[in-house]
C-alpha positions in Angstrom: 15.1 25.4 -69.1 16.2 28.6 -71.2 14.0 30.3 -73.0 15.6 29.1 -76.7 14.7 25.2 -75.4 11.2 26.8 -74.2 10.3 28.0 -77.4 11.3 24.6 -79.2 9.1 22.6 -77.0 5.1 22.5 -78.2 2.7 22.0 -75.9 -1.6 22.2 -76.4 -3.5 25.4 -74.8 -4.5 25.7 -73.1 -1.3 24.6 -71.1 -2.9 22.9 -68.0 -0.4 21.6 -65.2 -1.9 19.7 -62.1 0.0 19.8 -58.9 -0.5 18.3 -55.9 0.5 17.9 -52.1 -1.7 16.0 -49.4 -4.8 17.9 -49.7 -3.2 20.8 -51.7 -3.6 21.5 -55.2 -2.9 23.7 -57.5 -3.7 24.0 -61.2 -2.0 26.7 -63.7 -4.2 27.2 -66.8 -1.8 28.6 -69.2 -4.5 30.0 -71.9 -3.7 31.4 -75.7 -5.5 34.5 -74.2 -8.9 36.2 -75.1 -10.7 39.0 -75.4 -13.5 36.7 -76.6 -15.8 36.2 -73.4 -17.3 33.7 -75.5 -14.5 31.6 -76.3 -14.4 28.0 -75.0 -11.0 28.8 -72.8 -13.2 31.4 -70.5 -15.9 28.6 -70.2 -13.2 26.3 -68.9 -11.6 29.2 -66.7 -15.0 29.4 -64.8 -15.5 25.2 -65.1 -12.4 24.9 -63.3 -12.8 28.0 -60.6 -16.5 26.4 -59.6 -15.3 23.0 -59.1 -11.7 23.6 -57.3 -13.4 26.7 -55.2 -10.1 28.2 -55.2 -8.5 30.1 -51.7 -6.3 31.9 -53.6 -6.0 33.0 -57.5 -2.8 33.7 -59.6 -3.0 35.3 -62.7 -0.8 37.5 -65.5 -1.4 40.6 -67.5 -3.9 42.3 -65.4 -3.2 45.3 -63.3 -5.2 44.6 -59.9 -4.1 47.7 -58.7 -6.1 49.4 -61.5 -10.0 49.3 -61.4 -10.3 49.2 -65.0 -8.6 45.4 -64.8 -11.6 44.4 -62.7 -14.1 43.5 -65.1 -17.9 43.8 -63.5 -19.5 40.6 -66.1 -17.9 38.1 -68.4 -19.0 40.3 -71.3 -16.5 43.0 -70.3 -13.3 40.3 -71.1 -13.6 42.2 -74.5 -12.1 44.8 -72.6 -9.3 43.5 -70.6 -9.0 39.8 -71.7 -9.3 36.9 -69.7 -6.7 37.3 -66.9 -9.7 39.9 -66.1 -11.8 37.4 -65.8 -10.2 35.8 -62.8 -10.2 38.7 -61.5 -14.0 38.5 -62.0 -14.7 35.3 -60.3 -11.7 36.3 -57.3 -13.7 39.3 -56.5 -17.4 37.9 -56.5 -16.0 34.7 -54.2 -13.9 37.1 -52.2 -10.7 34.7 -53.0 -7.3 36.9 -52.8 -5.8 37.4 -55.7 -1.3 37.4 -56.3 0.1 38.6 -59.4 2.5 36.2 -61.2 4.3 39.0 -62.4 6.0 41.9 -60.8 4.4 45.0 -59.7 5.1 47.9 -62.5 6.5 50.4 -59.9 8.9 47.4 -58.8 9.7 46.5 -62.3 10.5 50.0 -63.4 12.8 50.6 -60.8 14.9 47.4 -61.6 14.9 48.8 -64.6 16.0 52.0 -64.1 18.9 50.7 -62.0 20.0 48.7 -65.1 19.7 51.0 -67.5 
């Protein structure tokens, strides 16, 4: 789908998409986003993380590389906004953690091979 018939389409958020194969699962939360560690979405981040006791965690917008991304209590989302947060529960359960997006060093030099 290109991004013009992406941004026709409407869809609830958050955006959840349930996958499944034999025993596998995997469920993307797409949120609105939040800096609000008391809005319903980060309540349903942590619903969803205690019940599926993930083995791995994907998430967007956070820097993992960056210890300012890793938030030390669900207060400090104010901070760094829920993608944080995953990075929150990844770290207290020891689950490994992938970025959905590219690393900045990797992205900047694409870039600077483009441009």
């Amino acid at each position: 789908m290109s991004f013009e018939e992406y941004v026709k389409k409407t869809h609830p958020t958050p955006y959840v998409l349930r996958l499944s194969a034999g025993k596998r699962r995997l469920i993307y939360f797409g949120p609105k986003h939040t800096y609000d560690p008391n809005d319903a979405e980060t309540s349903q981040i942590e619903k969803w993380w205690l019940k599926l006791k993930p083995e791995v965690a994907f998430f967007e917008g956070a820097n993992p590389e960056a210890s300012s991304a890793i938030v030390q209590s669900r207060e400090e989302i104010s901070k760094n906004g829920e993608p944080s947060f995953v990075l929150f529960l990844a770290d207290k359960d020891n689950v490994p953690v992938n970025s959905l997006e590219p690393a900045q060093r990797a992205e900047i030099a694409l870039l600077l091979k483009t441009y």
